[in-house]
LUMDOKE-11020 format. One record per residue: residue in one letter; x, y, z of N, C-alpha, C, CB in turn; residue number from 0. Coordinates in nm, 3 decimals, decimal comma. Glycine has a CB too. Example, Ala and Ser with C-alpha at 12.3 -4.5 7.8 and 13.67 -1.06 7.14 Angstrom:
<pts>
- a:1,319:-0,569:0,780:1,230:-0,450:0,780:1,320:-0,330:0,780:1,131:-0,447:0,905:0
- s:1,285:-0,225:0,708:1,367:-0,106:0,714:1,290:0,003:0,787:1,408:-0,060:0,572:1
</pts>
This chain:
<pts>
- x:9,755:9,040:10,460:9,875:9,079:10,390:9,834:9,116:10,247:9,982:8,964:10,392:0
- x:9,880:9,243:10,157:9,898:9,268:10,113:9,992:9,286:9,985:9,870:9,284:10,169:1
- x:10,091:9,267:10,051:10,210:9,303:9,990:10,344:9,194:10,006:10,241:9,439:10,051:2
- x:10,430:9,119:9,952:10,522:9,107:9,950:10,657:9,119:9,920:10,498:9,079:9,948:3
- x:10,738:9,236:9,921:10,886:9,249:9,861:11,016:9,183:9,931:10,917:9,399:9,855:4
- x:11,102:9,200:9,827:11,222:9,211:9,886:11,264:9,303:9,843:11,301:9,124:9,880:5
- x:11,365:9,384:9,979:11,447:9,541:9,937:11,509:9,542:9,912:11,483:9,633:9,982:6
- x:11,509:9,628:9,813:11,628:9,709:9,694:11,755:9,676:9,795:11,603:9,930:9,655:7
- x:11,760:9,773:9,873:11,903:9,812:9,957:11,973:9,733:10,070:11,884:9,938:10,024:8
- x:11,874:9,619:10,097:11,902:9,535:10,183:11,903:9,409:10,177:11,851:9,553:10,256:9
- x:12,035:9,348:10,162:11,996:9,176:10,157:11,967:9,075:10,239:12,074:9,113:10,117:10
- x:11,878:8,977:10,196:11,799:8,908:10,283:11,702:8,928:10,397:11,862:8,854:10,320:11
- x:11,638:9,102:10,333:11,512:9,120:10,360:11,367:9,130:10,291:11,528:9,198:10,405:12
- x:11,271:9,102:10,366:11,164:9,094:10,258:11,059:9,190:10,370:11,106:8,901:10,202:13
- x:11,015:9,276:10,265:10,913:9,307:10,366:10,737:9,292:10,288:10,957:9,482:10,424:14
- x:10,682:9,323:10,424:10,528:9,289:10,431:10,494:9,406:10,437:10,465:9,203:10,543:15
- x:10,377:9,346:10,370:10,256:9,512:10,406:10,124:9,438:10,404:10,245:9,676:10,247:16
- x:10,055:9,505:10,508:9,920:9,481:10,535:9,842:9,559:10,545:9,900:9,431:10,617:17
- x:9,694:9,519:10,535:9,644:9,624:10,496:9,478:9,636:10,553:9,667:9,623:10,345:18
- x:9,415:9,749:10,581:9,249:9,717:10,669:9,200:9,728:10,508:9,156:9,873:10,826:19
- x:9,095:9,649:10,565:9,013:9,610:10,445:8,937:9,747:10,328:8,886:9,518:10,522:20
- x:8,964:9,830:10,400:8,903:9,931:10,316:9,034:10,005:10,248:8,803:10,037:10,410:21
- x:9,120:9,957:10,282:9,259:10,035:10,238:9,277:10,135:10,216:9,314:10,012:10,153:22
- x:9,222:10,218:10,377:9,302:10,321:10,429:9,408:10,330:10,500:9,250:10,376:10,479:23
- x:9,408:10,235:10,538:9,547:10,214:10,664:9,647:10,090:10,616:9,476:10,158:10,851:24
- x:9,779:10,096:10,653:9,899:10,016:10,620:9,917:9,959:10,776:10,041:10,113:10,548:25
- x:10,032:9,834:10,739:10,115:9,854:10,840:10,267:9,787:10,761:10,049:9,773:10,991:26
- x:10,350:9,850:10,775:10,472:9,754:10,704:10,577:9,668:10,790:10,568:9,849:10,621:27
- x:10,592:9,636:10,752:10,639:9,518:10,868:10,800:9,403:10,799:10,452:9,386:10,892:28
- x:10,892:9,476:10,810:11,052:9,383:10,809:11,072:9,274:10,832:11,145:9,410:10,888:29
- x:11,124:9,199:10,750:11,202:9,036:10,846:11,294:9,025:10,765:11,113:8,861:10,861:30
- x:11,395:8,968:10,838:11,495:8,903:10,773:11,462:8,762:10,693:11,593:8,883:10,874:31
- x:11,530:8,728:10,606:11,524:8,586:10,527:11,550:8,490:10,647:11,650:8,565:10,393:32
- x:11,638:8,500:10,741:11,643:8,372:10,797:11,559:8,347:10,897:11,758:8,342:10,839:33
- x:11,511:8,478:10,930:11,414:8,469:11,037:11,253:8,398:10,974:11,397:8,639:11,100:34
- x:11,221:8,368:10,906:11,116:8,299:10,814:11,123:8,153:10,874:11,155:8,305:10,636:35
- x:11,227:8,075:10,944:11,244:7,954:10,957:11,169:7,898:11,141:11,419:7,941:10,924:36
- x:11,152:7,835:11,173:11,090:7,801:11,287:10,950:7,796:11,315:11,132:7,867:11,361:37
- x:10,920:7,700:11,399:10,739:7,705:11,419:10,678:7,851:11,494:10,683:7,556:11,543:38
- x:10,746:7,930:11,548:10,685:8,064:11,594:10,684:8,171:11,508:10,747:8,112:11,703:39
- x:10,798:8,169:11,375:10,813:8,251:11,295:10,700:8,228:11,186:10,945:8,248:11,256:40
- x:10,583:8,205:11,134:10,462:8,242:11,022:10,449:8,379:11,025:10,310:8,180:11,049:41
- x:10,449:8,400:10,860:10,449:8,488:10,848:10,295:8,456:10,810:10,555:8,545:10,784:42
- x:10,122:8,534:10,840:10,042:8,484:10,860:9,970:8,630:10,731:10,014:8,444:11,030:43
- x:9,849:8,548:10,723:9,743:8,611:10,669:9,687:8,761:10,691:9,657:8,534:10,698:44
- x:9,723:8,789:10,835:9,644:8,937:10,907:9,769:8,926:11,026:9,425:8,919:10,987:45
- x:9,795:9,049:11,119:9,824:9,070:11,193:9,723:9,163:11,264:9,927:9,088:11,167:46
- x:9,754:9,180:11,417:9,657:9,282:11,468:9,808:9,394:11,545:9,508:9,191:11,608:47
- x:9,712:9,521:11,438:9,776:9,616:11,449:9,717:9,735:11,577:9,781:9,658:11,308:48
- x:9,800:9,811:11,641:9,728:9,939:11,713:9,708:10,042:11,588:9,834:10,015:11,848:49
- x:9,635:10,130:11,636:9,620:10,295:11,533:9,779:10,345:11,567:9,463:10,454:11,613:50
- x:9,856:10,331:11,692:9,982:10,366:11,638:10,059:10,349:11,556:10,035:10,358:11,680:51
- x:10,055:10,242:11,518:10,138:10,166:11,421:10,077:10,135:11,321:10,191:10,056:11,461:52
- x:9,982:10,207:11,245:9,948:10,225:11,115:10,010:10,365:11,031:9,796:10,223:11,123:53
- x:9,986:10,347:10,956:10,011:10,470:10,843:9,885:10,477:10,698:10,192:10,434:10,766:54
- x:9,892:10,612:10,711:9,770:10,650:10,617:9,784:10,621:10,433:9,750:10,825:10,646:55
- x:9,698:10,517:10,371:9,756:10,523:10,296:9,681:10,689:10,176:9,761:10,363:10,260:56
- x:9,754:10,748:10,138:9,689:10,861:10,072:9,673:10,857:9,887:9,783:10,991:10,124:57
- x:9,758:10,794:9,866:9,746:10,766:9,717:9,643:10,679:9,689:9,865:10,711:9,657:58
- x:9,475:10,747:9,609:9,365:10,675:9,606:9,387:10,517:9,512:9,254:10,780:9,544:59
- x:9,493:10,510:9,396:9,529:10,374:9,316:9,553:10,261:9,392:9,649:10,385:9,233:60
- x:9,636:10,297:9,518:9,709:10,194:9,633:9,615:10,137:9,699:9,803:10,258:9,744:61
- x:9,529:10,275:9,757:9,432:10,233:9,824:9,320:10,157:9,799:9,401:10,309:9,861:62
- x:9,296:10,183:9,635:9,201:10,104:9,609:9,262:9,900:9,570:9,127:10,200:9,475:63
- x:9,372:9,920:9,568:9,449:9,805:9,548:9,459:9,699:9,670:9,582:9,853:9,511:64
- x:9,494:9,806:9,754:9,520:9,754:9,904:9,411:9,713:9,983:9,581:9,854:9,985:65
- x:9,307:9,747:9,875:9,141:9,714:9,984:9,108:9,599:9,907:8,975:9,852:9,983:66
- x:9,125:9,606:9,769:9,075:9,449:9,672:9,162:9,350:9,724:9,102:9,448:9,481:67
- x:9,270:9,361:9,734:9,363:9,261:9,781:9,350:9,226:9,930:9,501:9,307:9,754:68
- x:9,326:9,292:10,016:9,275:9,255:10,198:9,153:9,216:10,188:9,269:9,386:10,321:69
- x:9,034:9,246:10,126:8,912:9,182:10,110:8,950:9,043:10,046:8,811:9,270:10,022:70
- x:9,027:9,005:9,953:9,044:8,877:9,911:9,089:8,794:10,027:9,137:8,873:9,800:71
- x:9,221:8,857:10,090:9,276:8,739:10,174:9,176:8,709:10,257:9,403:8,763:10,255:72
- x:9,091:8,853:10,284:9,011:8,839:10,447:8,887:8,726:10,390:8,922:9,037:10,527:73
- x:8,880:8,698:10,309:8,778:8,599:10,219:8,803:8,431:10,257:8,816:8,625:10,032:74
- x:8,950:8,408:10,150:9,032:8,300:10,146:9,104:8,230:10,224:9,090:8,316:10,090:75
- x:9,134:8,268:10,375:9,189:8,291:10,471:9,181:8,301:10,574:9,215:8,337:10,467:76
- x:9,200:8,241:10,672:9,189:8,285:10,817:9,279:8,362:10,860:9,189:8,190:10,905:77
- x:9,265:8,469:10,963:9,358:8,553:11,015:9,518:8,517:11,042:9,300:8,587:11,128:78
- x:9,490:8,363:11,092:9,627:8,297:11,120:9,682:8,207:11,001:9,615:8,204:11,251:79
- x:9,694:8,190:10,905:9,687:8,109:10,801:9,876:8,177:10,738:9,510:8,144:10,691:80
- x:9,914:8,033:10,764:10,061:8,062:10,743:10,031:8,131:10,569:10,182:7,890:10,761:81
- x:10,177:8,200:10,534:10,129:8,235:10,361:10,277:8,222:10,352:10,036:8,413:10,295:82
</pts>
């Protein structure tokens, strides 16, 4: 993981973004606030994504952001590691 917000336009959502370690590729990923609650709901360290469900990131600032920050977690972290 990368990224944590909550959206502008929507209440009691937060979304995720994750990111491959070289931060070319995204994946963004929705939840509701209440959905955060229960032992199946972790929101975790890494997810495993397909190439479908990525997106390119093209802005080189992001990308270089999005790779320092996924190399950290992928460091500090195990893949499954509630956050």
């Amino acid at each position: 993981m990368v990224e944590r917000t909550f959206s502008d336009d929507e209440q009691n959502l937060i979304i995720l973004i994750y990111a491959t370690t070289d931060g070319r590729f995204y994946h963004r990923k929705e939840r509701a606030l209440p959905s955060f609650s229960g032992p199946d709901r972790d929101t975790t360290a890494s997810i495993t994504a397909t190439k479908k469900q990525l997106g390119v990131v093209s802005d080189p600032d992001r990308r270089d952001r999005y790779a320092k920050e996924a190399t950290r977690m992928a460091s500090e972290h195990e893949p499954d590691d509630p956050m």
